[in-house]
LUMMARRO-293413 format. One record per residue (C-alpha): x, y, z; residue in one letter. Coordinates in Angstrom, 1 decimal, decimal comma, padded with zeros to 4 digits. Each point is the difference from the previous one (the first is absolute). Example, Ala and Ser with C-alpha at 12.3 -4.5 7.8 and 13.67 -1.06 7.14 Angstrom:
2
rec x->012,3; y->-004,5; z->007,8; aa->A
rec x->001,4; y->003,4; z->-000,7; aa->S
***
This chain:
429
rec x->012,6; y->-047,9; z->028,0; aa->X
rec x->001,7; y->001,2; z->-003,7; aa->X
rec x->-001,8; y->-000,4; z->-003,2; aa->X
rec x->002,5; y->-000,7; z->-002,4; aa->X
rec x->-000,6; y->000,6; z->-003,8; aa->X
rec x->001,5; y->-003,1; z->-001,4; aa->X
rec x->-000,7; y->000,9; z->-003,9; aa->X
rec x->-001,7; y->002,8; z->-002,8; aa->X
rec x->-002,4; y->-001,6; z->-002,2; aa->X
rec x->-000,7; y->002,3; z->-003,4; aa->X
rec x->-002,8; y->-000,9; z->-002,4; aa->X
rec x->-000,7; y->001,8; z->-003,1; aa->X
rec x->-003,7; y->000,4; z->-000,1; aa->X
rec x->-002,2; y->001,7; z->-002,9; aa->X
rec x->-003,6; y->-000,1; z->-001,0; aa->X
rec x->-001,0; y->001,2; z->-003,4; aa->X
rec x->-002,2; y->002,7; z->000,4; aa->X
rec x->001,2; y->002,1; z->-002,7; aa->X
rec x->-002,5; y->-002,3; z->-002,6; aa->X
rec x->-003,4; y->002,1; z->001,6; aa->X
rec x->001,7; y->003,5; z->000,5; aa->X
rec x->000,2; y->-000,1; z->004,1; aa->X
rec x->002,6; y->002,1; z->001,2; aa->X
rec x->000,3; y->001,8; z->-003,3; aa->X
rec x->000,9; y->003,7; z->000,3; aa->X
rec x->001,7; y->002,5; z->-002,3; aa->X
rec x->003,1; y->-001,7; z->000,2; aa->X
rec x->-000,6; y->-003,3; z->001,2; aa->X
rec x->-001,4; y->-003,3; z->-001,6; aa->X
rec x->001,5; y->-002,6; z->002,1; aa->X
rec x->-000,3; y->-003,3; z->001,5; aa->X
rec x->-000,3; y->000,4; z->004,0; aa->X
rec x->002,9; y->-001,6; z->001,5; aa->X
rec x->001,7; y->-000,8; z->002,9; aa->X
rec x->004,0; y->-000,6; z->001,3; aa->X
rec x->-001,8; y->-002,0; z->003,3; aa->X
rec x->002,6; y->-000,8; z->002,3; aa->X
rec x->-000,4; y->-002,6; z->003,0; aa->X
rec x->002,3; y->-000,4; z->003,3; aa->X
rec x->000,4; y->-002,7; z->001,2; aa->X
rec x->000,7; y->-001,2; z->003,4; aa->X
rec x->000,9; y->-002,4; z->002,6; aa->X
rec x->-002,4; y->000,2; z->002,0; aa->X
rec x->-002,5; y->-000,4; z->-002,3; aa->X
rec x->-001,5; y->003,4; z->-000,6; aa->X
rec x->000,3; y->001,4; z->-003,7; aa->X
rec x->000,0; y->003,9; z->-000,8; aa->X
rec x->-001,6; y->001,1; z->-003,4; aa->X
rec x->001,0; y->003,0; z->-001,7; aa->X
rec x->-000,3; y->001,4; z->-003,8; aa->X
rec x->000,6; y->002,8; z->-002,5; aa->X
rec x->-002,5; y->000,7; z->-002,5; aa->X
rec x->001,0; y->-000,1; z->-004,1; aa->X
rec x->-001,9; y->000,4; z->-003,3; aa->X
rec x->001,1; y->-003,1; z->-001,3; aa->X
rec x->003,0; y->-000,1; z->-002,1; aa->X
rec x->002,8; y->000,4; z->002,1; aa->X
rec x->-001,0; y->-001,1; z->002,9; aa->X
rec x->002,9; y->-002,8; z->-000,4; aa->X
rec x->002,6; y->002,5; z->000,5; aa->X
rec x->-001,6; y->001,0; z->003,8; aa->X
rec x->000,2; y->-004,0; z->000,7; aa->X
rec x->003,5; y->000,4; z->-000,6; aa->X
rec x->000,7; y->002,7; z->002,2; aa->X
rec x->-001,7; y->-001,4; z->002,4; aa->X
rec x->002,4; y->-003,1; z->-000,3; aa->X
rec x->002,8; y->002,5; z->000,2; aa->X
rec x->-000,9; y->001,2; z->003,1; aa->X
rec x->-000,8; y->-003,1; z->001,6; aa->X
rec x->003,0; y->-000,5; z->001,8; aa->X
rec x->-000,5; y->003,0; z->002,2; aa->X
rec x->-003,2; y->-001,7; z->001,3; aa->X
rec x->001,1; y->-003,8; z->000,4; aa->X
rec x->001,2; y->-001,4; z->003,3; aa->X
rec x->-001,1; y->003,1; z->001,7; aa->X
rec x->-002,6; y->000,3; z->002,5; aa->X
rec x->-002,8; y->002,2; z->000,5; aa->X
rec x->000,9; y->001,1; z->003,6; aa->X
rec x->003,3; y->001,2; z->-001,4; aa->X
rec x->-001,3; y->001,9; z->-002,9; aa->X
rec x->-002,2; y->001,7; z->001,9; aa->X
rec x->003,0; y->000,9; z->003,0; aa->X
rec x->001,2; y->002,5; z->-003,2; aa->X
rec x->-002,8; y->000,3; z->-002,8; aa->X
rec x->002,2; y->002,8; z->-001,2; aa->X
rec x->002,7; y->-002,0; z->-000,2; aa->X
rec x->-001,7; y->-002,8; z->-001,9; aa->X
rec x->-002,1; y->002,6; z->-002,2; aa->X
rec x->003,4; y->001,6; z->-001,6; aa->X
rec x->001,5; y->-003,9; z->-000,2; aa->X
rec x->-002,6; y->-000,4; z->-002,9; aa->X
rec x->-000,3; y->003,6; z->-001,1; aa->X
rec x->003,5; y->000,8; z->-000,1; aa->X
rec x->001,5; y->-003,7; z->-000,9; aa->X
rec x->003,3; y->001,5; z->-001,2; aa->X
rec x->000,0; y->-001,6; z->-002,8; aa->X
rec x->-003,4; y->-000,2; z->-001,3; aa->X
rec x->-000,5; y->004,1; z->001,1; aa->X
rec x->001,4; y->001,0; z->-003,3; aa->X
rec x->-002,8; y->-001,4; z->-001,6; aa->X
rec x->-002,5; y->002,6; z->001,8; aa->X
rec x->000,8; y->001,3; z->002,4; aa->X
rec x->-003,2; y->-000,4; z->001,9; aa->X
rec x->-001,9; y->-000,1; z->-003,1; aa->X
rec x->-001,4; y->-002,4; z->-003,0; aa->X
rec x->000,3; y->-003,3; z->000,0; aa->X
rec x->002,3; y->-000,9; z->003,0; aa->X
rec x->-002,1; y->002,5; z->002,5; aa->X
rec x->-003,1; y->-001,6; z->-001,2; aa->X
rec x->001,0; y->-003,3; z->000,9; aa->X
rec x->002,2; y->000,9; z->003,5; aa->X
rec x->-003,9; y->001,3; z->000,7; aa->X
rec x->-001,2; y->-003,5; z->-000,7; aa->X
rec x->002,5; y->-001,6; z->002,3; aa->X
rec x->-000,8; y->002,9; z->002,7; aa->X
rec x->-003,3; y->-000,5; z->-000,3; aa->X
rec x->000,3; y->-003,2; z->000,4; aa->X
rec x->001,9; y->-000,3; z->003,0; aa->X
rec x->-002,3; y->002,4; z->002,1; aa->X
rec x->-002,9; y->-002,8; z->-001,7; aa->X
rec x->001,7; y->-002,0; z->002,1; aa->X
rec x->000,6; y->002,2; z->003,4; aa->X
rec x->-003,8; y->000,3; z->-000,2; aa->X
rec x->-000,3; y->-003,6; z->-000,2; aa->X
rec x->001,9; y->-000,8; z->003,1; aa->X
rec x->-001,6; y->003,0; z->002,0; aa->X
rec x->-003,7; y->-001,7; z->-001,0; aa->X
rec x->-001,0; y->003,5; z->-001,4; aa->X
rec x->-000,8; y->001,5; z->-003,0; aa->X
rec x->002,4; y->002,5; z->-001,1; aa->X
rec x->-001,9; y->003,4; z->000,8; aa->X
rec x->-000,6; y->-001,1; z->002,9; aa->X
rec x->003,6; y->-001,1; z->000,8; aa->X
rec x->001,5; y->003,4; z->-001,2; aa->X
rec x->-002,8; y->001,9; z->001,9; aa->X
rec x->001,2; y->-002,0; z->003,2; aa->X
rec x->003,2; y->001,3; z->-000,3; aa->X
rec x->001,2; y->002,2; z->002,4; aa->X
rec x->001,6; y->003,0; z->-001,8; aa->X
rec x->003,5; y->-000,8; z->000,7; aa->X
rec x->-000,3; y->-003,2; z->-002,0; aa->X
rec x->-001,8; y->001,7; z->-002,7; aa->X
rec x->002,8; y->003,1; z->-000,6; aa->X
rec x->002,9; y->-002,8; z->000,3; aa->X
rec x->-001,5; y->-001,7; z->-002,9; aa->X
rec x->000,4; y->002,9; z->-002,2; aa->X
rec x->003,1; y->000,9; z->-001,9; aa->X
rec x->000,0; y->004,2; z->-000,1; aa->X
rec x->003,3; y->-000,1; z->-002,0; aa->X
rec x->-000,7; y->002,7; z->-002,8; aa->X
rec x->-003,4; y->001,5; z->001,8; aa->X
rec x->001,6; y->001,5; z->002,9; aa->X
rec x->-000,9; y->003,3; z->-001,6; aa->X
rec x->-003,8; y->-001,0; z->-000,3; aa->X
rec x->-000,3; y->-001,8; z->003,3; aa->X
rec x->002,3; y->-000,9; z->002,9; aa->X
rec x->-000,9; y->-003,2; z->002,2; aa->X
rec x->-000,6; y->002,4; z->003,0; aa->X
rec x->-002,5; y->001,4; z->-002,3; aa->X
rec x->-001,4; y->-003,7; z->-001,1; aa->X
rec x->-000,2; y->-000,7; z->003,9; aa->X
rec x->-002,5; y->002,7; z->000,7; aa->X
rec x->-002,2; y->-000,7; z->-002,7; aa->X
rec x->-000,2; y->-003,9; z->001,1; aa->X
rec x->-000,4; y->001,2; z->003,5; aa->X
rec x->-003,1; y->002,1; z->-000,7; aa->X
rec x->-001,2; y->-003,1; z->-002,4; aa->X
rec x->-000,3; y->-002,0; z->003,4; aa->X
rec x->-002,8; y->002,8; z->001,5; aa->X
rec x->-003,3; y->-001,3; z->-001,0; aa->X
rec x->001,3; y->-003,2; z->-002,1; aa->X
rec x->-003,0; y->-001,8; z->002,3; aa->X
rec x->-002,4; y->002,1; z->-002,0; aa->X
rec x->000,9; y->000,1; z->-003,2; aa->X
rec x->000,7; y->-003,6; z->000,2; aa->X
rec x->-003,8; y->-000,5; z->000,5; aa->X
rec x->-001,3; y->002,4; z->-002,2; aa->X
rec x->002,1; y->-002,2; z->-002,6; aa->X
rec x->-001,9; y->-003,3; z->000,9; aa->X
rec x->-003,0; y->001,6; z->000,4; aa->X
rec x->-000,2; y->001,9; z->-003,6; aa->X
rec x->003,0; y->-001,2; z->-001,6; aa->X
rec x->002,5; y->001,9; z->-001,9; aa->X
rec x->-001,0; y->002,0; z->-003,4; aa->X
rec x->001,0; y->-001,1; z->-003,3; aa->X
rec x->-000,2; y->000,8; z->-003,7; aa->X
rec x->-000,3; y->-002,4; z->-002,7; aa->X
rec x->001,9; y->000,0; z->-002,9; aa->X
rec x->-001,8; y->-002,6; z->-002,3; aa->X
rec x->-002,7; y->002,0; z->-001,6; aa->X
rec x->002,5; y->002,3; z->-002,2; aa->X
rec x->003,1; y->-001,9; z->-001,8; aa->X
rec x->000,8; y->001,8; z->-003,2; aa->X
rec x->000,1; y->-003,7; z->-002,1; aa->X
rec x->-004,0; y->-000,2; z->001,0; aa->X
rec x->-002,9; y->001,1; z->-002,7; aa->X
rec x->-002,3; y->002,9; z->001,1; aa->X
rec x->-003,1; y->-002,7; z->000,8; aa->X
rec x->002,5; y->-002,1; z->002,4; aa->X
rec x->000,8; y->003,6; z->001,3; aa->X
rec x->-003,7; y->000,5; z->000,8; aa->X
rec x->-001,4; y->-003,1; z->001,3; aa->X
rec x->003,3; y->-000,5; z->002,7; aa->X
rec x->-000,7; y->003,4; z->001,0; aa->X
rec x->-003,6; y->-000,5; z->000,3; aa->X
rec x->000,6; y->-002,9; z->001,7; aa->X
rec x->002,6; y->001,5; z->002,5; aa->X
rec x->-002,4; y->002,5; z->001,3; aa->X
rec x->-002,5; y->-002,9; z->000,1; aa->X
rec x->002,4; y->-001,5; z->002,2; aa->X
rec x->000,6; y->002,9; z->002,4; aa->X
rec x->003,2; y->001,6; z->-001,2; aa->X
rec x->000,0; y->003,7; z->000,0; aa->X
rec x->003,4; y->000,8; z->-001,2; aa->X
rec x->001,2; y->-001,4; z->-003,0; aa->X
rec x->003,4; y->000,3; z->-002,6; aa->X
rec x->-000,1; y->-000,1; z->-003,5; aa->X
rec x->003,6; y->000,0; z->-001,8; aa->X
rec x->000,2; y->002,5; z->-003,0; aa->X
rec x->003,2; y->001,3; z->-002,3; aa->X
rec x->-001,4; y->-001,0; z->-003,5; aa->X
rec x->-001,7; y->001,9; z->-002,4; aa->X
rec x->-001,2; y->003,0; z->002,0; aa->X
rec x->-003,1; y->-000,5; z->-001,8; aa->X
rec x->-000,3; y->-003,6; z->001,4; aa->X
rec x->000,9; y->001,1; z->003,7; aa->X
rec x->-002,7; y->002,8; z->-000,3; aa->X
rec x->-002,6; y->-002,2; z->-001,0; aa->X
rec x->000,9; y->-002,5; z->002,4; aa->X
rec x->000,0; y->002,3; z->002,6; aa->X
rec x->-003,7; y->001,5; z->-000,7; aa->X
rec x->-001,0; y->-003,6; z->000,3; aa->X
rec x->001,1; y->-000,9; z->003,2; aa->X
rec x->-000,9; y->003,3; z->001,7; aa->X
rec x->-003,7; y->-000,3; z->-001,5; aa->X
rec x->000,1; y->-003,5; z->001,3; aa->X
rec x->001,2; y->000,5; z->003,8; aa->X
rec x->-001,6; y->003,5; z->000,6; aa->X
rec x->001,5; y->003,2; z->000,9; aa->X
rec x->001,1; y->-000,6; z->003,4; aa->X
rec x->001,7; y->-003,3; z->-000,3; aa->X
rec x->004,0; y->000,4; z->-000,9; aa->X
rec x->001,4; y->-000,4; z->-003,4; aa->X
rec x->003,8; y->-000,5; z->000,1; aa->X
rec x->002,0; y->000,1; z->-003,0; aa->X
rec x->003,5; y->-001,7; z->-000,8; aa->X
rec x->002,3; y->001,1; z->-002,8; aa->X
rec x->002,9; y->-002,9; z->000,6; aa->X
rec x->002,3; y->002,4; z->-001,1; aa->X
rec x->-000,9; y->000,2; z->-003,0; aa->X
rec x->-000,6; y->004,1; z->-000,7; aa->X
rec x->002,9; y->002,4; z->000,0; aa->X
rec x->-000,2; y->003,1; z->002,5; aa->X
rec x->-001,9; y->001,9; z->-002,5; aa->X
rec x->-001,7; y->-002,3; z->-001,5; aa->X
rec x->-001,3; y->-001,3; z->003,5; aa->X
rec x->-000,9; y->003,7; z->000,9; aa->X
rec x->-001,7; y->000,2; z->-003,2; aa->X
rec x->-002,6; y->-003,3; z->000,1; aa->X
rec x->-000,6; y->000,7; z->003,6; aa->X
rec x->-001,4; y->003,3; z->-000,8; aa->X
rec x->-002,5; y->-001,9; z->-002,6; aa->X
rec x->-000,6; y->-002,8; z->002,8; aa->X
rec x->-000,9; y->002,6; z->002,8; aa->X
rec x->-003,2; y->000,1; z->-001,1; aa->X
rec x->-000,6; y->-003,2; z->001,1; aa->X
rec x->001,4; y->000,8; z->003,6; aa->X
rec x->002,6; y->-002,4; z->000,8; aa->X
rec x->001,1; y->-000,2; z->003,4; aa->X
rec x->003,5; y->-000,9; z->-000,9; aa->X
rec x->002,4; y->-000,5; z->-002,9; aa->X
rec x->002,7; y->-002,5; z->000,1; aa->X
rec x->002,8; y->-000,7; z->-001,8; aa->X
rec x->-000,1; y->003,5; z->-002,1; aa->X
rec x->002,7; y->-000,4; z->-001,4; aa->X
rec x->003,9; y->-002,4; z->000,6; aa->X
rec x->000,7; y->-001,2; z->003,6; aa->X
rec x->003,2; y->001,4; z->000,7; aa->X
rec x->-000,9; y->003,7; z->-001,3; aa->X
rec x->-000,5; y->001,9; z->003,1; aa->X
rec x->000,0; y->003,0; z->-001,3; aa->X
rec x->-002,3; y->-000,8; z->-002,4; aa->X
rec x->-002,6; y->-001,3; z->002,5; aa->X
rec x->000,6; y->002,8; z->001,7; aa->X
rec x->-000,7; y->001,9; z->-002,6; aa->X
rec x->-003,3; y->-001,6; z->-000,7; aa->X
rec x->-001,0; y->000,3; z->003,2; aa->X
rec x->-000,1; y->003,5; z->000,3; aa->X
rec x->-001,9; y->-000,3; z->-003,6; aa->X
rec x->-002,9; y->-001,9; z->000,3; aa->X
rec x->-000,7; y->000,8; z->004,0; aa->X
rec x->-002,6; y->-000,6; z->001,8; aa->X
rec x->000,3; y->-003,4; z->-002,0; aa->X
rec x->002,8; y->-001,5; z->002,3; aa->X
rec x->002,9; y->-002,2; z->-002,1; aa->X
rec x->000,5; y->-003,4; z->001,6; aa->X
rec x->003,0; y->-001,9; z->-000,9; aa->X
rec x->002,5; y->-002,9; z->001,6; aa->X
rec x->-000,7; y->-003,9; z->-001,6; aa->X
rec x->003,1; y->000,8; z->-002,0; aa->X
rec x->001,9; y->002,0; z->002,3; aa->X
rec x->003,2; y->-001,9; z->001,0; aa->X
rec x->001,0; y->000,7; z->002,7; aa->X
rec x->-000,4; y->002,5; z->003,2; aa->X
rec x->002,5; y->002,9; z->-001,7; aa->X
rec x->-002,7; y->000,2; z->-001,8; aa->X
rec x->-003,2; y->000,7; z->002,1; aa->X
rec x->002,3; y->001,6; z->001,8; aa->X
rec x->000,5; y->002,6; z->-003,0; aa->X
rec x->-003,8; y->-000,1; z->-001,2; aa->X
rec x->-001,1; y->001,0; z->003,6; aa->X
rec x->002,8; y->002,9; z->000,6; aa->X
rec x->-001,1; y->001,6; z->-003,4; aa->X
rec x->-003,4; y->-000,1; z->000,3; aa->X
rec x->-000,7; y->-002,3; z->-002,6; aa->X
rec x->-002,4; y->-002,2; z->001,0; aa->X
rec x->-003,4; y->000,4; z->001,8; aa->X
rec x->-000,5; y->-004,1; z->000,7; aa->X
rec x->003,4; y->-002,5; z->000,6; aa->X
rec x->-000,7; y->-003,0; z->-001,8; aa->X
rec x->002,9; y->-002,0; z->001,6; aa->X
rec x->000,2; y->-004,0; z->-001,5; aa->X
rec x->000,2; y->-002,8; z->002,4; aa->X
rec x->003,0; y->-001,6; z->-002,3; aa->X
rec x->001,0; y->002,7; z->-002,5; aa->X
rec x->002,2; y->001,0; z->002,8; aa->X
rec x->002,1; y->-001,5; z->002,4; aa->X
rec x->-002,7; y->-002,0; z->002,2; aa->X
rec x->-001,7; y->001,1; z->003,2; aa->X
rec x->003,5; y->001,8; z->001,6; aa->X
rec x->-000,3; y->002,2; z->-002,8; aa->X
rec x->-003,9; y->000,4; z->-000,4; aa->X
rec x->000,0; y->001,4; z->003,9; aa->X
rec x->002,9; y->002,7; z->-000,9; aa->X
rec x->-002,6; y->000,9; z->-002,6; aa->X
rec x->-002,9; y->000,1; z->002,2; aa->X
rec x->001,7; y->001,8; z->002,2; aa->X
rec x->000,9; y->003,0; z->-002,3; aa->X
rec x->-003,4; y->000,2; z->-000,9; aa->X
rec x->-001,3; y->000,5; z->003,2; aa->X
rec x->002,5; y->002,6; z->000,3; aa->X
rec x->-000,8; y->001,8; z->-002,5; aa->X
rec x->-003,4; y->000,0; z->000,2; aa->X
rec x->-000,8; y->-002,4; z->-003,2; aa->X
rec x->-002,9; y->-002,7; z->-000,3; aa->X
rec x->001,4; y->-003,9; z->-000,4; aa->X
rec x->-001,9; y->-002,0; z->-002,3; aa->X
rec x->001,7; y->-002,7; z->-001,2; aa->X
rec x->000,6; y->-001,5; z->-003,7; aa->X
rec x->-001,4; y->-003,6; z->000,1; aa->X
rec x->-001,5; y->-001,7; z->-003,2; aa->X
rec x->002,2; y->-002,2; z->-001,5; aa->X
rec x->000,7; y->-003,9; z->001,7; aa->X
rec x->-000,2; y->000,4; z->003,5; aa->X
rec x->000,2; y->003,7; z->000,5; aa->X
rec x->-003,3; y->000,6; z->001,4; aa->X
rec x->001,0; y->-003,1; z->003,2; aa->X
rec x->002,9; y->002,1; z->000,7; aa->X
rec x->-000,8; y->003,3; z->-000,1; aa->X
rec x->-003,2; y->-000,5; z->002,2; aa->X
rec x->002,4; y->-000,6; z->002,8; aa->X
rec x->001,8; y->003,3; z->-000,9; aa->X
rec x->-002,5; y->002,5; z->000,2; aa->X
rec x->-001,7; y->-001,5; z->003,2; aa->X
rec x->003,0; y->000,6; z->001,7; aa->X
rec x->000,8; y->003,1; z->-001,5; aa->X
rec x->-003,8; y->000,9; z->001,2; aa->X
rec x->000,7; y->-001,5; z->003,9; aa->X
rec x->003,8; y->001,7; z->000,4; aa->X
rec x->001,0; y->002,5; z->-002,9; aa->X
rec x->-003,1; y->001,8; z->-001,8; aa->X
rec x->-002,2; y->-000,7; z->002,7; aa->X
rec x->-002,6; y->001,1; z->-002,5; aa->X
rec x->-002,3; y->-001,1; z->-002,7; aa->X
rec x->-000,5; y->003,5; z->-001,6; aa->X
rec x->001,2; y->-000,3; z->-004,0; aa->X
rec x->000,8; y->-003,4; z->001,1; aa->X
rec x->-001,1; y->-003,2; z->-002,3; aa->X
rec x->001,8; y->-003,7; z->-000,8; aa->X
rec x->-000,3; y->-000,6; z->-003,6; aa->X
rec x->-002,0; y->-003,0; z->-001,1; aa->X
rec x->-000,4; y->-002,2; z->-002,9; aa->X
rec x->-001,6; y->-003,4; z->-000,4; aa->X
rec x->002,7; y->-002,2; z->-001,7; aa->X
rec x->001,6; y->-003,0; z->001,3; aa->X
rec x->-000,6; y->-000,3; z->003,7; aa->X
rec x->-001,4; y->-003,0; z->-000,3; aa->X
rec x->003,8; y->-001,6; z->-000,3; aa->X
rec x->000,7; y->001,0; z->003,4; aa->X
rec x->-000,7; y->-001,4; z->003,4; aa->X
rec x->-000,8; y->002,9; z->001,5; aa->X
rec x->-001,9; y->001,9; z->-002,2; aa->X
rec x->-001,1; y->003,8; z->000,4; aa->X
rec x->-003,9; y->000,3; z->001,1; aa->X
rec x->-001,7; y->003,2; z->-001,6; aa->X
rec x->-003,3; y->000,6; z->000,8; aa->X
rec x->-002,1; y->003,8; z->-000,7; aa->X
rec x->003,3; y->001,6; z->-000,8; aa->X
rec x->001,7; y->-001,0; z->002,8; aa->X
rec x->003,0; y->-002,4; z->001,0; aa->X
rec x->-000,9; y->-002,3; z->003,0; aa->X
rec x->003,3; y->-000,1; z->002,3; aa->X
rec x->001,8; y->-003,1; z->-000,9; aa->X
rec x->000,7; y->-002,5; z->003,5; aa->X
rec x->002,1; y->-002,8; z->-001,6; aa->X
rec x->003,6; y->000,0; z->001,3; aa->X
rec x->002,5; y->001,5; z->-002,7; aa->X
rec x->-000,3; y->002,5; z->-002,9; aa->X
rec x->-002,6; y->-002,0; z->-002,1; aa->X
rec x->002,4; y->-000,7; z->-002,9; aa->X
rec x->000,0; y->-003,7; z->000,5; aa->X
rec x->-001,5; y->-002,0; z->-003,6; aa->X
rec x->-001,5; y->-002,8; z->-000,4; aa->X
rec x->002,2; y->-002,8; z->-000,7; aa->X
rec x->-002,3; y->-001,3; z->-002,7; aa->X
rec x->000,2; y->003,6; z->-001,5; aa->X
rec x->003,8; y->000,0; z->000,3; aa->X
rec x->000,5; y->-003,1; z->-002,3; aa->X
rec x->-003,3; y->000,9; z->-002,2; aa->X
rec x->001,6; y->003,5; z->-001,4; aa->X
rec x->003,7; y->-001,0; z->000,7; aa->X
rec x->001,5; y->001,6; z->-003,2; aa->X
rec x->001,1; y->-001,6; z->-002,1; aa->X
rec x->-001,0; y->-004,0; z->000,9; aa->X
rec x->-003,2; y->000,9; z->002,2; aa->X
rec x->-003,2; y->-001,7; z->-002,3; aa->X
rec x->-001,3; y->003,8; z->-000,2; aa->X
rec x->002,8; y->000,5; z->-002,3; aa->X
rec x->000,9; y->-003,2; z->-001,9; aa->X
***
């Protein structure tokens, strides 16, 4: 029996978070937003995918998600998956709409939502959740999924193949220790820039209260600020929790060399974002700097060229790979699989609308077949929004819980859809 996707359903979908300061970093005041994108099919099955956006513009990821349609409609899921490569570089390298990127901004972003969406939808049909599908995977299946056009000279697939091998000793084991303890997490919530110092205080108060023991704060205003900020977190959560620390590209090289060196007082674990996405050197540069403090980066990185570069140049101590900045799951496992070559710690951007669903499926697998480690190894947390999807992360003591729905856990609520609908949902009239 063929599943046939029968039509692409795109919804422009924003909640208006910027009015209380969530999210709010040191270059960011947005509106979380979402390009969510539903297949469609005969049978009756519908797969659910997204990209994440800040609000304004998010329109312009509908549309290229329109644009793209065609290369999903009237096909089938049995004959995507015959030659994911295939199908990956049918969105990613449309001919026409490639000038526009290519494999980067806008049109990436939103071939990641349709991805995304239609491995939602292979989950689905398989009556798994997603890690638990790709961790089934034998490793043939795995390395033919993966396009290693332009990383040949970081990793070949003979290379990939090893690695997913090995992943498939002990997989049993880890596998229990996960739904025994969970995975470990960090939350995000106690440090955006936009909140006041007592805000600051009580949500990191509260976080320890509540069992977290590693926590982010975002800095890149007023060193002043970030130094005062940072006293008061550390004070709050003790000296042996972790303090992480993210710049959003804010800093220049030596300016991001500089405040680290007034923050490392404070011991952060990591720094991310020093300074702009694509500078390799640069991160490189501030790497060697402000070490032992490791530099994490990746939410912005487009595509795997990329990580690719950051990890061949020793620029970055944590991968911080996005489930939809780049080109969907194809492209996250090229990205994993780098890491674990090189000997890098994945722990994945999430935040946003829907990031912390997917990328909970990400680093489990990358735990069961790729890292095969927990060592430096985290999923970012932060408690906004969930509630608007139907299968909503569970976070207890720090830890993720293993999702065991069928699919990626990016499908909303219906009622949420046509609440925050921009711009004729009620939310926004």
């Amino acid at each position: 029996m063929t599943t046939r996707i029968i039509a692409v359903d795109v919804h422009d979908v924003r909640f208006p978070t910027a009015a209380d300061a969530d999210g709010s970093d040191a270059i960011n005041r947005g509106d979380y937003s979402a390009t969510y994108v539903e297949l469609r099919t005969e049978a009756g099955p519908t797969g659910a995918g997204l990209t994440f956006t800040n609000g304004r513009g998010n329109e312009l990821t509908v549309g290229a998600v329109k644009a793209l349609a065609h290369h999903v409609e009237g096909r089938t899921v049995e004959e995507i998956f015959a030659e994911p490569v295939t199908f990956w570089r049918s969105l990613t390298a449309d001919p026409q709409l490639r000038w526009l990127g290519p494999e980067k901004g806008v049109i990436h972003m939103a071939a990641g939502a349709v991805v995304n969406a239609v491995w939602d939808l292979r989950a689905r049909l398989a009556d798994r959740p997603l890690w638990q599908l790709l961790a089934e995977m034998s490793a043939d299946e795995l390395v033919a999924a993966v396009d290693f056009r332009h990383i040949g000279d970081a990793i070949t697939p003979a290379e990939a193949h090893a690695i997913l091998s090995e992943g498939e000793k002990g997989l049993d084991e880890r596998l229990e220790l996960l739904r025994t303890e969970g995975f470990p997490a960090y939350t995000t919530s106690v440090g955006w820039l936009g909140y006041p110092d007592d805000k600051v205080r009580a949500l990191t108060r509260q976080a320890v209260a509540e069992g977290w023991r590693a926590v982010k704060m975002k800095v890149g205003g007023p060193i002043e600020d970030d130094v005062r900020r940072a006293a008061i977190i550390r004070e709050e959560i003790g000296p042996d929790a972790l303090l992480m620390m993210d710049a959003n590209q804010v800093w220049d090289v030596d300016e991001a060399v500089s405040n680290m060196e007034r923050l490392a007082p404070y011991d952060p674990y990591w720094i991310e974002e020093p300074t702009h996405a694509d500078d390799v050197l640069g991160h490189a540069r501030v790497a060697r700097a402000v070490a032992p403090v490791r530099v994490a980066t990746g939410e912005v990185a487009a595509n795997r060229v990329i990580f690719k570069q950051l990890l061949q140049a020793s620029a970055i101590g944590v991968c911080q790979v996005d489930a939809c900045r780049v080109g969907g799951v194809n492209e996250v496992l090229s990205i994993l699989l780098m890491a674990a070559k090189f000997g890098v710690p994945v722990c994945p951007h999430a935040g946003g609308v829907g990031l912390c669903e997917y990328v909970q499926h990400l680093a489990i697998f990358d735990y069961l077949r790729v890292g095969r480690s927990l060592d430096g190894r985290m999923i970012e947390y932060v408690d906004h929004l969930h509630e608007h999807f139907t299968d909503p992360v569970r976070v207890e003591n720090g830890r993720y819980h293993l999702p065991e729905q069928p699919g990626y856990s990016v499908a909303m609520r219906p009622e949420s859809v046509a609440r925050f609908g921009f711009p004729d949902g009620p939310a926004w009239r």
